[in-house]
N, C-alpha and C positions, 0 to 999 in steps of 0.2 A: 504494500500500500504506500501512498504520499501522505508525509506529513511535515509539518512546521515544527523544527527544534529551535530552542531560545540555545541560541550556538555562543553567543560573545554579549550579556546584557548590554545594555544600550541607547542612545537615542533612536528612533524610530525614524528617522532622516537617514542612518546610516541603513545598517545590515545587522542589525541585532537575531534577526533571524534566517536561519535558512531551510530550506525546503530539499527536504530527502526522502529517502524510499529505506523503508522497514517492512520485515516479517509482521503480517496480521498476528495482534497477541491471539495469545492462548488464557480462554477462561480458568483462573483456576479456583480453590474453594465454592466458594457460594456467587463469585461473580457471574456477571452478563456478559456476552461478547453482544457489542452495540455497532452496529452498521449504521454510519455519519450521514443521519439526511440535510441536518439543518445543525448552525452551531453561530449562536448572537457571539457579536463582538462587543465585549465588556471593560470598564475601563480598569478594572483589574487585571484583565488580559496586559492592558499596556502599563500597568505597575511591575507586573512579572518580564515582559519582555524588556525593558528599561531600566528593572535593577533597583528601582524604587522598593520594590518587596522584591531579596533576595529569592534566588531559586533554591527551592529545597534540592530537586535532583539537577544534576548540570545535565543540560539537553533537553528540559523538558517539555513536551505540547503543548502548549497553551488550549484554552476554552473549557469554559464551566455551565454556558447554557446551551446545551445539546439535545438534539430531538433524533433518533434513529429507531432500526429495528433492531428487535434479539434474534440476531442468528445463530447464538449458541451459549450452551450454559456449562458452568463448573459444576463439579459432583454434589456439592453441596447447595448447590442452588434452587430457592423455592420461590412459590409465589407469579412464574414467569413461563412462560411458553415460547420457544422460538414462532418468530412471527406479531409478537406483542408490539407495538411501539410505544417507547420511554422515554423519559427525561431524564438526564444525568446533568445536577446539579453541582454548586461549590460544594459541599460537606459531602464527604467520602465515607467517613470512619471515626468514631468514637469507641471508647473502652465500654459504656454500659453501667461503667461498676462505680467511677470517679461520688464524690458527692454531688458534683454538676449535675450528670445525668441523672442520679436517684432521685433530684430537686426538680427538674424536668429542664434544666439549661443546659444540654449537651453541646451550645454552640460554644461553652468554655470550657469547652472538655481537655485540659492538657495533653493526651493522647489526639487528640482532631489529627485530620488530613484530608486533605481538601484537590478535588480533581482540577489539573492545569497547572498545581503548582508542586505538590507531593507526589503525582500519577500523572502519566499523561493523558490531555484532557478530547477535546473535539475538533481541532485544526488537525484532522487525519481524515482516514478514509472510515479508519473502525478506532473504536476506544471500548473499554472494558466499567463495569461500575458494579462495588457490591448490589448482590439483590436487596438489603435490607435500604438500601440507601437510591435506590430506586423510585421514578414519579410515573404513575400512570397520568394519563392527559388528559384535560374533555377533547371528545370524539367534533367538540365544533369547532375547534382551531388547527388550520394547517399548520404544518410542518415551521415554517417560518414565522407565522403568527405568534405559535407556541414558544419558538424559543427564546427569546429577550424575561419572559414572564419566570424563567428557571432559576435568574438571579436577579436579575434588574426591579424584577417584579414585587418578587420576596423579599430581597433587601428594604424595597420604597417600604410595603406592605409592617416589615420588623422596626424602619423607621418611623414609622406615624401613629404605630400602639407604642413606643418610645415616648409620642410626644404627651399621652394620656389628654389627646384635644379633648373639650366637654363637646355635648351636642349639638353640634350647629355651629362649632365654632368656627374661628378667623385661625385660617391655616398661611404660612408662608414658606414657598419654597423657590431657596437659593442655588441657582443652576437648574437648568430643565430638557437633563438627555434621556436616555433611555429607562433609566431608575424614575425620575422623576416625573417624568410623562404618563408611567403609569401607576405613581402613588397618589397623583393629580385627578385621575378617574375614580380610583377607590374612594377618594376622600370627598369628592362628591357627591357620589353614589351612597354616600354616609350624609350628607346636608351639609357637609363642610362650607365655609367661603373660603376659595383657593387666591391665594397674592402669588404671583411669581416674578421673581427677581432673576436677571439673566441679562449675560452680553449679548447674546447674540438675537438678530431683529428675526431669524426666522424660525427661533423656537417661541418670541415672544407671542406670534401672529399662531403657532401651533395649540400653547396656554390657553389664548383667546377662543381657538375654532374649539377646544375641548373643553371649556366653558368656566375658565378661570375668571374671576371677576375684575384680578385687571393684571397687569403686565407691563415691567419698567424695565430698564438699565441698572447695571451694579450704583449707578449714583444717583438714584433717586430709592426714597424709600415705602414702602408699601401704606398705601392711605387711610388705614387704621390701623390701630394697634395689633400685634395678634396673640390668640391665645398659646399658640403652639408652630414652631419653622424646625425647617429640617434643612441640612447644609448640605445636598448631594457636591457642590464643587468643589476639589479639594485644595480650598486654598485657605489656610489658617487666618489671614485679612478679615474675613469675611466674619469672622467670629464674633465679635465687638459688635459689628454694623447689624448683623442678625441678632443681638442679646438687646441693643438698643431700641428695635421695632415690638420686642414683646412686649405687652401687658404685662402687669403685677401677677403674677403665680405664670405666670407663661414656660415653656421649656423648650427648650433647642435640642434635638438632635440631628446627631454627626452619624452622615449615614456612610464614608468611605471607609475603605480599608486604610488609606493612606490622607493625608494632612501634612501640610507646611508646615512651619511652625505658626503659633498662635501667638498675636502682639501681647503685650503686657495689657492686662482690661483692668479697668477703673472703677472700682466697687460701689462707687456711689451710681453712676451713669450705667452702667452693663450688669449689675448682678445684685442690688439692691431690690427690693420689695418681694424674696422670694426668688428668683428666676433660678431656672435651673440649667445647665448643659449636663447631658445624658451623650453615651458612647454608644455606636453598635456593634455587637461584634457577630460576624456570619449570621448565621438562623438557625434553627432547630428544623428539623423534620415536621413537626406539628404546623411549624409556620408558614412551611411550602403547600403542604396539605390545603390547610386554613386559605391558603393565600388563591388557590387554584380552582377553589372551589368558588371562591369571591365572585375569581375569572369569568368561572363558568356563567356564574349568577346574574353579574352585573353587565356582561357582555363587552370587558377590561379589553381592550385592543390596543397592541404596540403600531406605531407608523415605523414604517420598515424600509429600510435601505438594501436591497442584495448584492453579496459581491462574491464570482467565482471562487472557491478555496484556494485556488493557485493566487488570487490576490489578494490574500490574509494581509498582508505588510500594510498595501493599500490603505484597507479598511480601517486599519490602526493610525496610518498618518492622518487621517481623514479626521477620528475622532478625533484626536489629539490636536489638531485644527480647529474642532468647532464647524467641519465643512456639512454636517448633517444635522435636520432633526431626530429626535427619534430614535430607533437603534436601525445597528447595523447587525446582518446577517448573512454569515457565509452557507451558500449551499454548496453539493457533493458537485465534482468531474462530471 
């Protein structure tokens, strides 16, 4: 098979990755062999190829939202049928045993490993994923529709029960790509009023068509207070400017894996009356679940960009540009 190896971490300008040819894995314990239909380009993806988030294994696949078929299973594998189509999300593996998971927070599970960055992920032809850690899909979202929603989705989704908004409240979201496009839906499909903050003019006009109630520039600020923001862009700046638009009891969270640093905040002005900043860290299983089922309900739809799997690189400089709404999605050769 073809696959994307993170060969030299990197800028995404240069050659941080390269494109080679591998033996199809072999399933083994309880895994799935997963044939590569669809796999969203995530901006985690471009933390691991860039070096921002070291690589656990050198060489490794990137991609975490993965939609294929099981074409074959390991001995101990259950729950699956060659011929099923799955999702193969971030979180691979947890111990079970840790206090985390006994508590039901297996996304702090010090054992975790996570596909794209511990395993190789969905920039191939085929990728492998425990059966326990395995998503069934609703039967109403193609292949590409589906994929952005495996992490993009779940993340928004773990970031805005984060924010504990009360009902109907004033939500703000700083940055608005593929995460945030679709926590944007949830939260109004909840009665939320959605603010969105963002550079760029053609995700503001996307906010607008999916029915935020209004949409500015990083220097302007959202026209009421809010009860609850959530900071998809990972740029630590942005911290202070998003703690000052809250309301009194309000809370911030930080839905990235990675962050700049965060300026010095000023107690009186940024964190005074109560305010909170809340971290995320991955999801649980129960959150993908939860989150999918939303999908199904609410009728949650990514705006989708496709790019051949020979042009992964592509799709990365692209993000990393700003040059798209929405997410992007690699389909198979």
């Amino acid at each position: 098979m073809r696959a994307w190896s993170v060969a030299a971490p990197g800028p995404v300008a240069g050659e941080p990755l390269h494109w080679t040819e591998r033996p199809v894995p072999e399933p083994v314990g309880d895994a799935l062999l997963v044939r590569v239909r669809a796999c969203g380009v995530c901006r985690t993806d471009l933390h691991v190829t860039e070096g921002d988030l070291p690589v656990h294994r050198p060489g490794v696949t990137p991609g975490h939202e993965v939609v294929g078929e099981v074409t074959a299973l390991g001995p101990a594998a259950r729950d699956f049928s060659v011929g099923d189509r799955v999702g193969v999300a971030w979180l691979r593996h947890t111990d079970g045993t840790c206090g985390y998971c006994r508590r039901g927070a297996e996304n702090l599970c010090p054992a975790s490993r996570y596909t794209g960055w511990d395993a190789d992920g969905g920039y191939a032809g085929y990728t492998t994923v425990p059966a326990p850690f395995a998503h069934r899909l609703p039967d109403t979202l193609d292949d590409v529709a589906a994929a952005p929603l495996l992490c993009a989705g779940i993340i928004g989704h773990r970031a805005l029960k984060r924010t504990a908004l009360p009902e109907g409240g004033r939500l703000g979201l700083y940055g608005f790509g593929g995460s945030a496009h679709l926590c944007a839906q949830v939260a109004l499909a909840q009665g939320a009023r959605v603010h969105v903050v963002t550079r760029g003019a053609a995700a503001r006009r996307l906010a607008l068509d999916l029915g935020a109630s209004s949409a500015q520039d990083l220097d302007t600020a959202p026209p009421e207070p809010l009860d609850g923001a959530i900071l998809f862009a990972p740029v630590g700046d942005l911290v202070p400017v998003a703690l000052r638009a809250l309301d009194r009891g309000g809370i911030l969270s930080v839905a990235g894996i990675h962050l700049s640093d965060i300026p010095p905040l000023r107690y009186e002005t940024d964190l005074f009356y109560e305010k909170e900043i809340r971290s995320v860290t991955a999801n649980t299983r129960a959150d993908a679940r939860e989150f999918l089922a939303l999908a199904a309900r609410h009728g949650i739809r990514a705006t989708t960009h496709t790019y051949a799997l020979p042009d992964a690189l592509r799709a990365l400089r692209d993000l990393k540009a700003g040059a798209f709404d929405g997410a992007a999605v690699l389909v198979g050769e």
